[in-house]
N, C-alpha and C positions, 0 to 999 in steps of 0.2 A: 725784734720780731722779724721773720725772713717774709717774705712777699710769697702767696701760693703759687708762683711761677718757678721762685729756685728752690722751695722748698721741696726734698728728696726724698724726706722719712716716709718708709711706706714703699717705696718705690723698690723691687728686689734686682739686686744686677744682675751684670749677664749673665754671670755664672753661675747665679742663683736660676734663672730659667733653663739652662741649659743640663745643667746636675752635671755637669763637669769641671772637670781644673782648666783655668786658663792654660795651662801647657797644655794639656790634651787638644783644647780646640786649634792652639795656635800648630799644633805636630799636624792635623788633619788638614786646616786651611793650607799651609806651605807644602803637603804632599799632594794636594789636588793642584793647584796653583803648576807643582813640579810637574805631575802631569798632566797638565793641559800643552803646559809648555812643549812635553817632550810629542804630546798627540801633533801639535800645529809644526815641530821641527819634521816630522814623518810625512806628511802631509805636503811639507813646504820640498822636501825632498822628492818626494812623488811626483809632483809636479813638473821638475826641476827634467825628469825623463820624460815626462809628457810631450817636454816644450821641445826638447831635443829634437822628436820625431817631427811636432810641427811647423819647425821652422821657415818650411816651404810655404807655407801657409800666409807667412807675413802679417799674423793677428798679432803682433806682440806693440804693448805702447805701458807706457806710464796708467793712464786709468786702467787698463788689465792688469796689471800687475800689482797694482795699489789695491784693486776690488779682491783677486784670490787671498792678498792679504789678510783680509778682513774676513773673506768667506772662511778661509783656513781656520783662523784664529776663533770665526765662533763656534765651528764645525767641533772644534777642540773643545772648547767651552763647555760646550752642550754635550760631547762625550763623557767628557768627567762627570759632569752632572747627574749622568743616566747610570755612571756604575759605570765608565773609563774601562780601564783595560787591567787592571790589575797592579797597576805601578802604585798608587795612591795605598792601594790597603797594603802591597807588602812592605813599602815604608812606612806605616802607622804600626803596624803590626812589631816591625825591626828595633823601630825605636820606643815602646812601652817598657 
């Protein structure tokens, strides 16, 4: 007899809630994933000219640089999220 805690029957998988194939979701999650990545490398780039100009400025330390980090990173996040740039669907697209 299984215990109603492990017991499973009933319970539909992912990819029964999702009405796709595990490949499909797993191509979508690594193309958004790819571009977020490539949003926060554009970003982290951008900045990289920013800092150029302000160097006079003498704002630069370890906790600025640690915080754009993170700002970057979720700025990217939340890109993809909303419908990104277009990277994510033409490799979903490329590879069906």
């Amino acid at each position: 007899m299984t215990s109603p805690i492990t017991d499973t029957t009933g319970i539909p998988s992912y990819a029964d809630i999702t009405k796709k194939s595990p490949r499909d979701f797993s191509i979508k999650e690594a193309a958004q994933s790819f571009e977020s990545f490539f949003i926060y490398m554009m970003l982290k780039e951008m900045r990289k000219g920013q800092s150029l100009s302000e160097e006079s400025a003498d704002r630069s330390g370890f906790g600025k640089e640690t915080y754009q980090a993170m700002f970057d990173e979720a700025v990217a996040s939340e890109m993809t999220h909303a419908g990104g740039i277009g990277v994510a669907d033409f490799i979903i697209k490329n590879m069906k």
